[in-house]
DRENLODO-914162 format. One line per field, with one value per residue (C-alpha): residue in three letters; x, y, z. Coordinates in steps of 0.05 Angstrom, whole numbers, plus 5000, padded with zeros to 4 digits. Layout:
BEGIN
code	[ALA	...]
c1	[X	...]
c2	[Y	...]
c3	[Z	...]
This chain:
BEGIN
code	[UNK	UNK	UNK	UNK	UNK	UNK	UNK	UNK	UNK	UNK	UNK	UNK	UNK	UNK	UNK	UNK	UNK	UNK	UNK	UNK	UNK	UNK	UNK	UNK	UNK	UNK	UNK	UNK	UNK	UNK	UNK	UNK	UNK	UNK	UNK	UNK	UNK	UNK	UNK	UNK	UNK	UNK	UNK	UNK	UNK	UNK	UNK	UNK	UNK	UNK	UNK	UNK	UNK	UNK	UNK	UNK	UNK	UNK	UNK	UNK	UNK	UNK	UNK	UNK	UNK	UNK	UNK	UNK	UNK	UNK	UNK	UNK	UNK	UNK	UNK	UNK	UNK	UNK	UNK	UNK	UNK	UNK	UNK	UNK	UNK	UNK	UNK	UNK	UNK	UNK	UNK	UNK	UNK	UNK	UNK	UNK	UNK	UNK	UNK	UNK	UNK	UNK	UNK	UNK	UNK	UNK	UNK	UNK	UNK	UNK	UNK	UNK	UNK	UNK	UNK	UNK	UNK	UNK	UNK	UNK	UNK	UNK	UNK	UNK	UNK	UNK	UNK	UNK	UNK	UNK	UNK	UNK	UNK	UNK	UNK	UNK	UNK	UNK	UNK	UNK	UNK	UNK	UNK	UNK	UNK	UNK	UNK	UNK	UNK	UNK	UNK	UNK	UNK	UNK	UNK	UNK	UNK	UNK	UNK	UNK	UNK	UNK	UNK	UNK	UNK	UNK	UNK	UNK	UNK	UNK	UNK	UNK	UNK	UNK	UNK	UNK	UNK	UNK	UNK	UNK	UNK	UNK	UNK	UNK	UNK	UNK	UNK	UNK	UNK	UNK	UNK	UNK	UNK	UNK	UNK	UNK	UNK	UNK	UNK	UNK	UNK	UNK	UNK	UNK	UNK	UNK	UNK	UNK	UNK	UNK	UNK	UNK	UNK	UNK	UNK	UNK	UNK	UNK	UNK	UNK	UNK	UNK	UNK	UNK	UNK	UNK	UNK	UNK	UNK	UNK	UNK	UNK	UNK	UNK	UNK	UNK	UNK	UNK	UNK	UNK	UNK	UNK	UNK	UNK	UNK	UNK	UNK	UNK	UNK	UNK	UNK	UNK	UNK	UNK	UNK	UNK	UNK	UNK	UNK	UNK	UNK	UNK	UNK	UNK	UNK	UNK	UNK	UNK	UNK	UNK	UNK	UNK	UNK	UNK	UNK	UNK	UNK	UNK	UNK	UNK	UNK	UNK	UNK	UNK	UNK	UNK	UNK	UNK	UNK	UNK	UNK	UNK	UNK	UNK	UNK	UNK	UNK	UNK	UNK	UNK	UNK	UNK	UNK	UNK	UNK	UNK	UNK	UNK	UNK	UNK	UNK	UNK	UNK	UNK	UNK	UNK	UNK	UNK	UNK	UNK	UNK	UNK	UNK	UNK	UNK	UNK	UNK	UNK	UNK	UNK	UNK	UNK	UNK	UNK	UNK	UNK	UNK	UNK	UNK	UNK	UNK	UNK	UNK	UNK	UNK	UNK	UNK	UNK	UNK	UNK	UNK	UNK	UNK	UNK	UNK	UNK	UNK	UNK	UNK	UNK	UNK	UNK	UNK	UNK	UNK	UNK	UNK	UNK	UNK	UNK	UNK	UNK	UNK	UNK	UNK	UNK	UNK	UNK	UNK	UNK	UNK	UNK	UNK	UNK	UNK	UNK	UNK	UNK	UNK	UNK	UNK	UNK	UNK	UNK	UNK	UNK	UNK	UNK	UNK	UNK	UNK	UNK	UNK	UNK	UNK	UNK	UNK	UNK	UNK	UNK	UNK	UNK	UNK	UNK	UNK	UNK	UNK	UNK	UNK	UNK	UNK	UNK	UNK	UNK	UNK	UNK	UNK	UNK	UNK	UNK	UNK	UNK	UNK	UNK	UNK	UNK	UNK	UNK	UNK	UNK	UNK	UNK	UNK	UNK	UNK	UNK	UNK	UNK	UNK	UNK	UNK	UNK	UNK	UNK	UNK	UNK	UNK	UNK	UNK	UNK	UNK	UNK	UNK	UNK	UNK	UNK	UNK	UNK	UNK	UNK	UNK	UNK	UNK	UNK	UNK	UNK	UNK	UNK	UNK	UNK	UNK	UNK	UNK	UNK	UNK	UNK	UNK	UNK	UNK	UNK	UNK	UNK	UNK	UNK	UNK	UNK	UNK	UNK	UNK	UNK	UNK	UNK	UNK	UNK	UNK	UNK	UNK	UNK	UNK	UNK	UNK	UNK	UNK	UNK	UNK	UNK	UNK	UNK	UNK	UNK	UNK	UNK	UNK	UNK	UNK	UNK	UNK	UNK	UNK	UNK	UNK	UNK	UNK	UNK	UNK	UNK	UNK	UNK	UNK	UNK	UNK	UNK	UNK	UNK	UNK	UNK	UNK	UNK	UNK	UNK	UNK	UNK	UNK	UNK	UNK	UNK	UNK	UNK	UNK	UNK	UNK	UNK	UNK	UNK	UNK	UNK	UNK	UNK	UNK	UNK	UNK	UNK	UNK	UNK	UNK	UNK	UNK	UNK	UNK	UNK	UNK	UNK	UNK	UNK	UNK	UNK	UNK	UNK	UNK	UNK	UNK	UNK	UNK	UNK	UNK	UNK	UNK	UNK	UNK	UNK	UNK	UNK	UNK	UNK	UNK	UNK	UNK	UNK	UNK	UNK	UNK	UNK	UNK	UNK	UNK	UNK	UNK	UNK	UNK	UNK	UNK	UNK	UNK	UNK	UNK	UNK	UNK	UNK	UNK	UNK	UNK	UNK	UNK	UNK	UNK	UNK	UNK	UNK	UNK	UNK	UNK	UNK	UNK	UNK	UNK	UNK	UNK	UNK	UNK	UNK	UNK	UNK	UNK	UNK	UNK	UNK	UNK	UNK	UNK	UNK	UNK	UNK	UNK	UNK	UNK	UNK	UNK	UNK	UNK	UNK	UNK	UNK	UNK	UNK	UNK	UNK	UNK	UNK	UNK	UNK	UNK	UNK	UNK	UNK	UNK	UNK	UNK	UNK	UNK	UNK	UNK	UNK	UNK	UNK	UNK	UNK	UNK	UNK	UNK	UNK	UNK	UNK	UNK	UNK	UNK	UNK	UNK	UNK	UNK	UNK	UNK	UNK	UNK	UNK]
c1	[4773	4694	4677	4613	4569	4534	4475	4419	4356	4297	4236	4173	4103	4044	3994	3934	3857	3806	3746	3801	3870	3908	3958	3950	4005	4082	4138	4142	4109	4126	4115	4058	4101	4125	4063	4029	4082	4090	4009	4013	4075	4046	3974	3971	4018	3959	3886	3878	3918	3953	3971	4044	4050	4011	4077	4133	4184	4193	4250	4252	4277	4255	4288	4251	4275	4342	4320	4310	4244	4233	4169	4133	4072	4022	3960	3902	3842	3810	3799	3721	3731	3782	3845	3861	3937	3990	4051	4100	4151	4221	4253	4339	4371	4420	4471	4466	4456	4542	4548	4499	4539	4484	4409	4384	4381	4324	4278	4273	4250	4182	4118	4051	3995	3945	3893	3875	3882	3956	3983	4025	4083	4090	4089	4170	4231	4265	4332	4380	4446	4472	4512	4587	4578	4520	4553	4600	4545	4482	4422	4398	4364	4346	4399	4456	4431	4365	4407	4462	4403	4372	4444	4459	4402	4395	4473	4470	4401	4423	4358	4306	4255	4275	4222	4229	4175	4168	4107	4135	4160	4185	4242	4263	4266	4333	4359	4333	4354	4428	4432	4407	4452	4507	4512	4551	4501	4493	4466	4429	4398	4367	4358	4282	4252	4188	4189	4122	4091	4026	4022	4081	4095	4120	4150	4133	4120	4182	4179	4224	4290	4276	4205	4184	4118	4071	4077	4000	4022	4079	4031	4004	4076	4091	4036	4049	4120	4148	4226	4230	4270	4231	4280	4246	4263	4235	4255	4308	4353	4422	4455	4513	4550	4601	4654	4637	4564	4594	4637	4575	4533	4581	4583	4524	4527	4583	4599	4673	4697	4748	4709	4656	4707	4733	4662	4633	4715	4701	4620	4607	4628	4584	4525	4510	4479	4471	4515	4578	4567	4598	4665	4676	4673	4718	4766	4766	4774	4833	4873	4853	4832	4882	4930	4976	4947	4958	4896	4875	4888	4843	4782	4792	4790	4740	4691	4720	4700	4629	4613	4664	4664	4682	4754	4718	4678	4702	4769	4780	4767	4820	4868	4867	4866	4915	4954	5021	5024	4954	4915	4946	5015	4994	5006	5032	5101	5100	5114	5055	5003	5036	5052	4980	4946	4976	4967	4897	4844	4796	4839	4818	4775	4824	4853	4926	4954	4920	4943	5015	5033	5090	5123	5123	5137	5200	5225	5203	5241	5310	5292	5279	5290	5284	5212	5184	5206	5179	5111	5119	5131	5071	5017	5043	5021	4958	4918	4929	4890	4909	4925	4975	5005	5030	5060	5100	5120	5141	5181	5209	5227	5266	5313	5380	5415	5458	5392	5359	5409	5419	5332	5339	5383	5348	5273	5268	5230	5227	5266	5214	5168	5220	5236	5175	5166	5230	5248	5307	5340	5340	5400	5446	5503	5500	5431	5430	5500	5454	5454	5397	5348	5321	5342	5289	5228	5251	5266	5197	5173	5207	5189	5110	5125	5145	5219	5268	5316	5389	5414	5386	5417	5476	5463	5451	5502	5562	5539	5570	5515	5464	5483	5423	5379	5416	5368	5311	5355	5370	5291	5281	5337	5351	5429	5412	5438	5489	5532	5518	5541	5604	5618	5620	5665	5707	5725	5741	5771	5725	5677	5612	5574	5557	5487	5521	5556	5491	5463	5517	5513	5442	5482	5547	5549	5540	5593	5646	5626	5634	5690	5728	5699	5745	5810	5832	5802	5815	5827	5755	5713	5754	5745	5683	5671	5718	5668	5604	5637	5659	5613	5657	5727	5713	5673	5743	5751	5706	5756	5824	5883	5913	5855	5860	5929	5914	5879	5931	5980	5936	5909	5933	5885	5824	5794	5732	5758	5702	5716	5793	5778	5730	5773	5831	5796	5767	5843	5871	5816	5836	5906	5892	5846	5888	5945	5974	6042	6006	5962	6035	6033	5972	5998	6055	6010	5955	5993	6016	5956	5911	5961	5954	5881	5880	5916	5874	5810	5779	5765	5690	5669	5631	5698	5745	5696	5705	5776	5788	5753	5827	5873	5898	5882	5933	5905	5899	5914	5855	5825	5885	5871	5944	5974	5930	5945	6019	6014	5973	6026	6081	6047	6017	6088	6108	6048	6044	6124	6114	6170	6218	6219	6142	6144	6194	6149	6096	6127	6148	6137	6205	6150	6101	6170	6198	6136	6134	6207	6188	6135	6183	6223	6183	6181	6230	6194	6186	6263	6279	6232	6275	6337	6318	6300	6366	6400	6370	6383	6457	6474	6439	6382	6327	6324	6309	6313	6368	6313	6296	6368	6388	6318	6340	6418	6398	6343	6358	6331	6365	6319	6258	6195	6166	6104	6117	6123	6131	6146	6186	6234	6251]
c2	[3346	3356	3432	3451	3511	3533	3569	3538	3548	3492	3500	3476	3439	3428	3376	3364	3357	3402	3379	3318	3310	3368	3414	3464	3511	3510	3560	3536	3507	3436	3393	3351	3292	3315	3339	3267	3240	3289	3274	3202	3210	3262	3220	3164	3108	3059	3054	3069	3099	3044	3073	3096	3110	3182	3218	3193	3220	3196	3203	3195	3230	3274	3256	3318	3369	3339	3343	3295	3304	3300	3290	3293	3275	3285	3244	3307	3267	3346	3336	3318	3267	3202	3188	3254	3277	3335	3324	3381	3366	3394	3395	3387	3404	3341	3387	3406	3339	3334	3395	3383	3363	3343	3327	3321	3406	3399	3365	3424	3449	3414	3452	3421	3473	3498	3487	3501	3583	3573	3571	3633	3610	3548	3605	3620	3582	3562	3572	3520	3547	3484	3487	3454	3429	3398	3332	3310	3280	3240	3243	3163	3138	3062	3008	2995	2921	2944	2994	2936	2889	2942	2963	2895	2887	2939	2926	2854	2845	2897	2912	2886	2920	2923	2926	2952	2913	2952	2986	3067	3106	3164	3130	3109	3191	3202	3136	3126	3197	3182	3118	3155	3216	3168	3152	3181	3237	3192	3138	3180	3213	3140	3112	3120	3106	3114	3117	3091	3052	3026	2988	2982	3044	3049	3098	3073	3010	3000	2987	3041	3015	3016	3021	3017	2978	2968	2888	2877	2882	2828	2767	2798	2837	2764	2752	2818	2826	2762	2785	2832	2823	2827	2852	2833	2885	2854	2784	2750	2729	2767	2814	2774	2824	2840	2881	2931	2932	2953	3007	3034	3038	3071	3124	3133	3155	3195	3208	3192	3253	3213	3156	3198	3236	3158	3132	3196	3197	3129	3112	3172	3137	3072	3049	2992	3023	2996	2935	2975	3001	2940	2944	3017	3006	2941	2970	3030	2979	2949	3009	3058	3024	2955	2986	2913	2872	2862	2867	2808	2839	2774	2796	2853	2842	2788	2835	2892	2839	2826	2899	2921	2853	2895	2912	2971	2981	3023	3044	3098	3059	3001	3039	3077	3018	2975	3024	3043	3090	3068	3066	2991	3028	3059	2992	2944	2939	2943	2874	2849	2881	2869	2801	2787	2817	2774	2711	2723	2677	2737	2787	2782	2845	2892	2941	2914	2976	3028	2995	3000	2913	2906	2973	2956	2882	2908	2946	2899	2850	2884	2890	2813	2770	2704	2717	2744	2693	2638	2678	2685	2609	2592	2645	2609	2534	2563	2603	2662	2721	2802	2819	2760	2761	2835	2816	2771	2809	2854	2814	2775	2845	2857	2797	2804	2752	2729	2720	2686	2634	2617	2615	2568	2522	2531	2526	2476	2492	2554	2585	2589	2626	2681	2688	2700	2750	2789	2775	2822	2757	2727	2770	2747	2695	2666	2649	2602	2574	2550	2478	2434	2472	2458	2512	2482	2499	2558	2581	2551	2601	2662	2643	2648	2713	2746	2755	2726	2775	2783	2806	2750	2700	2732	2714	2641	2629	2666	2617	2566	2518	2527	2465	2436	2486	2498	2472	2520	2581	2576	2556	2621	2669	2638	2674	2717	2654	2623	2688	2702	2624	2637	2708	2672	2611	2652	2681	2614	2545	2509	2471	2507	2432	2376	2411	2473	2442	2402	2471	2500	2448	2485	2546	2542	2606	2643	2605	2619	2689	2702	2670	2710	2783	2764	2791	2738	2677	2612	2545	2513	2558	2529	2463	2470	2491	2426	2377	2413	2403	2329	2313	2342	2356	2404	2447	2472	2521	2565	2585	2603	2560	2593	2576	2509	2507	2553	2491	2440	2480	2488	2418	2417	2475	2434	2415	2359	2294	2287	2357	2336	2266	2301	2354	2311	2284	2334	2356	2286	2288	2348	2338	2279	2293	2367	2376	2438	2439	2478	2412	2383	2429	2408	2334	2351	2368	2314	2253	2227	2253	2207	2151	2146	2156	2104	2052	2060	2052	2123	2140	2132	2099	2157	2196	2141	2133	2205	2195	2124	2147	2189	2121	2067	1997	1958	1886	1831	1878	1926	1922	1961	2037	2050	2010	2047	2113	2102	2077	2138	2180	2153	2162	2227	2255	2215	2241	2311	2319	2358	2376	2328	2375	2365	2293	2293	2329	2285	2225	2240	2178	2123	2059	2099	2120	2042	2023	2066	2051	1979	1989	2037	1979	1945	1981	2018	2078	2088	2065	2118	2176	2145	2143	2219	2235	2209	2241	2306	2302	2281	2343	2378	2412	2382	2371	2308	2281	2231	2177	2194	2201	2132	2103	2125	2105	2037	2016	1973	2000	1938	1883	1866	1831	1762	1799	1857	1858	1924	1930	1990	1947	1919]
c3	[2053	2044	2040	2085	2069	2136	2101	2059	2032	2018	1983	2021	2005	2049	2031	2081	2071	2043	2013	1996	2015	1965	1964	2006	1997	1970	1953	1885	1821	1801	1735	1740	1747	1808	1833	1832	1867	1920	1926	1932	1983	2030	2032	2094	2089	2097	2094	2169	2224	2273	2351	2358	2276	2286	2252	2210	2165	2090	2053	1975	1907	1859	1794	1752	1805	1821	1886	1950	1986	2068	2085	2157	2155	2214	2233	2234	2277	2285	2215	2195	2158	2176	2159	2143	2147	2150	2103	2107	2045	2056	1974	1980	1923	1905	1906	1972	1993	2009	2045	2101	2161	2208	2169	2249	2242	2189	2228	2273	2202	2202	2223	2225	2212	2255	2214	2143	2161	2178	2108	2082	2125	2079	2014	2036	2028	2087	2106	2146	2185	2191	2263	2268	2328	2327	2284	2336	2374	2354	2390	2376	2435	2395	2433	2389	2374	2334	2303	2282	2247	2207	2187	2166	2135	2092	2069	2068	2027	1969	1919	1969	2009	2089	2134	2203	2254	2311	2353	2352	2298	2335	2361	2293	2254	2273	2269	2196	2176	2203	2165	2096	2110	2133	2059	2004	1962	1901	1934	1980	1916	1903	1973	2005	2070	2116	2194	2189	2133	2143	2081	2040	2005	1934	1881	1809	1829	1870	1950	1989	2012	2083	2122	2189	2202	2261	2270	2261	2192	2191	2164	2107	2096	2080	2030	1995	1992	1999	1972	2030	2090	2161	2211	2275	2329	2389	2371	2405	2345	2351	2299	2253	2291	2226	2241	2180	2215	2288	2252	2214	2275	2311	2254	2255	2326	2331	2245	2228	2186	2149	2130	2113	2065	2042	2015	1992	1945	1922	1921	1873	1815	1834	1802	1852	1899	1980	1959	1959	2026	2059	2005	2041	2106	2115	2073	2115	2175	2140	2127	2172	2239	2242	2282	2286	2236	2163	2117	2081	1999	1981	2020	1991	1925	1926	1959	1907	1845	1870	1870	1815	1769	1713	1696	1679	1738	1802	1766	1814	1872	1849	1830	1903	1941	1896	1854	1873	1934	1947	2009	2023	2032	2087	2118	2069	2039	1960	1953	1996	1964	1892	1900	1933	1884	1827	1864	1877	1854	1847	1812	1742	1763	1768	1712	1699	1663	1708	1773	1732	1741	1689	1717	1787	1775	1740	1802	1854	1807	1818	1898	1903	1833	1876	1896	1830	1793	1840	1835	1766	1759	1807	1774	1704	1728	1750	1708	1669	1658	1647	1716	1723	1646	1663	1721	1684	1624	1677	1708	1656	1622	1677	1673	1641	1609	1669	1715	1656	1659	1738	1734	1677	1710	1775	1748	1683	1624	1640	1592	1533	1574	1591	1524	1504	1546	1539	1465	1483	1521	1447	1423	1479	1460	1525	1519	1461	1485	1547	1555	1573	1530	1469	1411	1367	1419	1435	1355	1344	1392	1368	1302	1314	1358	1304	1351	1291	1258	1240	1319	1334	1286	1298	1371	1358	1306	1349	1417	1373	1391	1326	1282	1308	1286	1215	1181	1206	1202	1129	1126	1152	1144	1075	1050	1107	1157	1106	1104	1183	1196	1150	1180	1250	1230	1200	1273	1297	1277	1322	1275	1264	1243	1203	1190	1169	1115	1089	1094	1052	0995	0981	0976	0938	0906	0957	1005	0945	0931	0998	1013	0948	0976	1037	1051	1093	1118	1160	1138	1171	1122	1063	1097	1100	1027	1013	1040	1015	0945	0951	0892	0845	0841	0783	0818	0854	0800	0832	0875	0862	0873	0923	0969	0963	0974	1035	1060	1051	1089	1143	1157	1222	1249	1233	1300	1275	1255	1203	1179	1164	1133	1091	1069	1062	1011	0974	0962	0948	0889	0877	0860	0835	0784	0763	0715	0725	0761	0826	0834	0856	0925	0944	0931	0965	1031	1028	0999	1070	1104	1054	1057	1125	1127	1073	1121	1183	1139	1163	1092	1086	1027	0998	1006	0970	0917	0889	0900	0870	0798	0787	0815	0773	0781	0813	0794	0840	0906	0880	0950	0975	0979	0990	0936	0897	0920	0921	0853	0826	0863	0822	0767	0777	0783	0724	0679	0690	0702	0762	0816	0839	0910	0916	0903	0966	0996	0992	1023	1096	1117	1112	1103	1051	1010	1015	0987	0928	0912	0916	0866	0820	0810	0771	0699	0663	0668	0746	0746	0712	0756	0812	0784	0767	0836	0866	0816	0831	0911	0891	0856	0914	0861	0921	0978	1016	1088	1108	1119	1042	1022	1043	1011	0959	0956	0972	0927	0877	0801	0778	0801	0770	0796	0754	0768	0723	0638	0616	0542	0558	0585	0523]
């Protein structure tokens, strides 16, 4: 609330003629400044006196004094010579100027002399008690329509001269002192006015604010000030008849405590003078007086930014009116003025982080998700600026990793966006696992953000959906993604990618050192480490054994078709191409496997190349991949003299083994590894199935094919 003083005291300066118009007495000493313009103030208002203007009141400021001078100035006819004048100049400090509750008291301050004898009263200060009562009710006689178009003049014409055309000036004292003193104190420390100019008065070269002229002068008012604005009292043109205008006249008349409290909070930090008057008062309207109706926020702020265009600009006054728990409250929910304010067209005025957007965007996100994000989507296809872009990092901050993906699925493409505004939404499985989007955009994105690091690989590589983007996240996370791609495949048997194993071949030191600082791991990585390899079969000493024959036992578990071919035949080169007696259980797991690969032509060529350098030929039928493999096979076992059990092993299938008998047949030597093998199952030192057994029992080592010469025959 404003604080009143009741008690004040004004210094006091009488100007008048003697010998010349002079000062004639005063209660202090001024600088010279001051004392030429009190001169030039207090002197006639014109070159001769017009009927009806014989006294007027002036109102301007004192800068050098910080003080605001009231002049009334009398015509003195008694005087010798003419045009001679009284001016008694009342001096308010400026800070004073708030704590006056009715300015109507001082006139009853004014004295005009007697004569040039009557001076020591004008030697003393004078002292106001400035009486309560007297504010509630105005004493201005002027009809309310005259009143309306200088109001909306003087507001509506900001930085130009209003002139006043009218016949009497004594009507117009109080009605121009209400509309000065109506105003908050700093721009009543700037604003000036004359009751009755007879010329058009100036203060360093500037015409006062508001004058009231005889209409005599009107024509050459014209000539000499052509940017001023006439207001015609007597003509018949109507007032615009704003609602802001019909408020202020009706404060001026009977003063509205509370809205003078409201501008004199928010004009003091204003620099813009009379334009700003109009900003107050239909705010005030808005939020104070509409009982039933909802303010329009874009009004608002559109009359806000033409005063305030500035982000910087009328801070206080924004953050009141659209801050949280501002003055809109008072008859807005939080979401109407918030979401308003975002969408406006006019908003890029306003202070984002001192009205607090991201914050309350956040919490009016978790009241109603729906409608921020359809705002958020709308304010996006429009255009951005600082206001908007924090209500969107707000709300986007907000969103969890759940609402992320029903808005993804709901709104398309707009899953990029939200990321990069909550790079937290990055290190969510769920989020990469999201189909319909594109992992290479939104990487793209993250990547120029500055967002990549190892929670989030981890993120993409665990939603089991990053073999697209393999390439990029070795690109960027180098070992970093090659271990963290490894670390999640070793979790699972579901194939982690094709690109993930070209990926790997760049990095085959690290996939084995990491696989041998494991304590246990699955088949797939193996498998995987199998096909990156294909190359060279010699490069499986870089693991031991035991993994490999970890592998072959565990065929069965791997889930890609690709992924088994491949490794299939990684170990069939494997064994084929190795000597030591182990090589004979991994034979003895991929034989069949390969065989029947072999025979439904799903070995790629690529694949049966690396394998066929370790076969023998088989002559005319060297187009048959089984031949050759049974045939190798044989020989293999023959060769390196490895297990008779694994050999079994190796053959589960009745037509594969029928075959290879077939083809042991044919030389002494593979007689004899048969005749060894069904010796062995005879005595019971292997074992063999009772499709093998009767193979076996029924083959006959004794016939020979024309085919065939084998010296060792013979």
């Amino acid at each position: 609330m404003i604080s009143y003083k009741t008690n004040f005291k004004f210094h006091q300066v009488l100007h008048g003629y003697s010998d010349g118009h002079r000062l004639l007495s005063s209660s202090i000493s001024f600088a010279p400044d001051t004392d030429r313009l009190l001169f030039v103030m207090s002197d006639m208002s014109g070159p001769s006196m017009s009927l009806g203007f014989e006294r007027y009141l002036t109102g301007y400021p004192l800068p050098t004094e910080e003080s605001y001078a009231l002049a009334m100035t009398w015509y003195a006819p008694e005087m010798r010579r003419p045009g001679c004048v009284y001016t008694h100049t009342i001096l308010i400090k400026n800070q004073d100027l708030p704590y006056i509750r009715n300015f109507l008291n001082i006139l009853g301050l004014f004295r005009r002399p007697k004569g040039n004898d009557d001076l020591e009263f004008f030697k003393e200060t004078l002292e106001l008690i400035d009486i309560e009562s007297s504010v509630t009710n105005v004493l201005v006689t002027l009809p309310v329509i005259n009143i309306s178009k200088v109001i909306d003049s003087v507001y509506s014409h900001p930085g130009k001269p209003i002139f006043v055309a009218e016949e009497s000036t004594e009507a117009w004292e109080n009605t121009f002192l209400q509309i000065w003193s109506q105003q908050w104190p700093k721009l009543m420390r700037n604003f000036s006015f004359c009751t009755g100019a007879l010329t058009s008065r100036r203060i360093s070269g500037h015409h006062l604010d508001l004058q009231h002229v005889p209409w005599s002068y009107v024509n050459q008012l014209h000539r000499e000030v052509p940017e001023g604005i006439i207001v015609g009292i007597g003509d018949s043109n109507p007032c615009k008849g704003s609602d802001w205008v019909s408020f202020l006249v009706k404060d001026v008349c009977w003063p509205d405590k509370n809205f003078r409290q409201f501008i004199r909070k928010f004009g003091v930090e204003s620099d813009e003078g009379r334009i700003l008057m109009p900003l107050l008062a239909r705010t005030y309207i808005d939020i104070y007086l509409c009982n039933d109706c909802i303010p329009s926020i874009e009004n608002i702020i559109l009359d806000t930014c033409r005063i305030f265009p500035s982000v910087n600009q009328g801070k206080k006054f924004k953050k009141a009116i659209f801050g949280l728990d501002g003055l809109l409250s008072n008859v807005m929910s939080e979401d109407e003025i918030l979401c308003s304010t975002v969408t406006s067209k006019y908003n890029k005025c306003l202070p984002p982080i001192l009205l607090r957007i991201k914050e309350r965007a956040a919490n009016l996100y978790l009241l109603n998700p729906q409608k921020c994000i359809e705002i958020s989507i709308s304010i996006l296809n429009d255009r951005l600026n600082k206001v908007r872009n924090e209500f969107i990092v707000g709300v986007f901050s907000a969103v969890n990793d759940s609402d992320a993906i029903l808005f993804a699925n709901e709104f398309k493409g707009i899953l990029p966006t939200l990321l990069t505004y909550n790079s937290n939404l990055l290190s969510y499985v769920s989020i990469w696992s999201l189909s319909g989007i594109s992992r290479q955009e939104v990487l793209a994105e993250a990547k120029v953000n500055g967002f990549l690091n190892n929670q989030v690989l981890s993120a993409i590589i665990h939603s089991g959906s990053s073999d697209d983007i393999a390439s990029e996240l070795t690109h960027y996370f180098e070992k970093d993604a090659i271990i963290a791609a490894l670390n999640y495949q070793n979790t699972t048997n579901d194939f982690i990618g094709w690109n993930w194993v070209a990926a790997f071949r760049n990095y085959n030191d690290v996939l084995t050192t990491w696989i041998l600082s494991q304590e246990e791991i699955n088949a797939t990585v193996i498998a995987i480490l199998a096909n990156s390899l294909l190359d060279d079969a010699h490069t499986s000493d870089k693991l031991p054994l035991k993994c490999w024959s970890f592998l072959a036992n565990n065929l069965n578990l791997l889930g890609d078709r690709d992924l088994y071919i491949g490794s299939v035949g990684y170990l069939a080169m494997m064994a084929f191409s190795g000597i030591d007696v182990r090589y004979s259980g991994i034979m003895a797991c991929v034989f069949q496997p390969v065989h029947d690969l072999a025979a439904n032509n799903e070995i790629n060529y690529n694949i049966w190349q690396r394998i066929s350098r370790y076969l023998p030929s088989v002559g005319l039928k060297e187009w048959d991949r089984c031949e050759k493999l049974r045939k190798g096979l044989v020989e293999k076992y023959i060769e390196c003299n490895w297990p008779i059990q694994n050999f079994l092993s190796s053959v589960q299938s009745k037509e594969t083994l029928s075959k290879i008998l077939d083809l042991c047949v044919e030389n002494r030597v593979t007689r004899r590894f048969v005749r060894n093998i069904r010796s062995a199952v005879k005595r019971g030192n292997v074992t063999a199935t009772k499709t093998q057994i009767a193979l076996l029992e029924n083959v006959n080592l004794s016939k020979k094919s024309w085919l065939s010469f084998d010296s060792n025959d013979y």
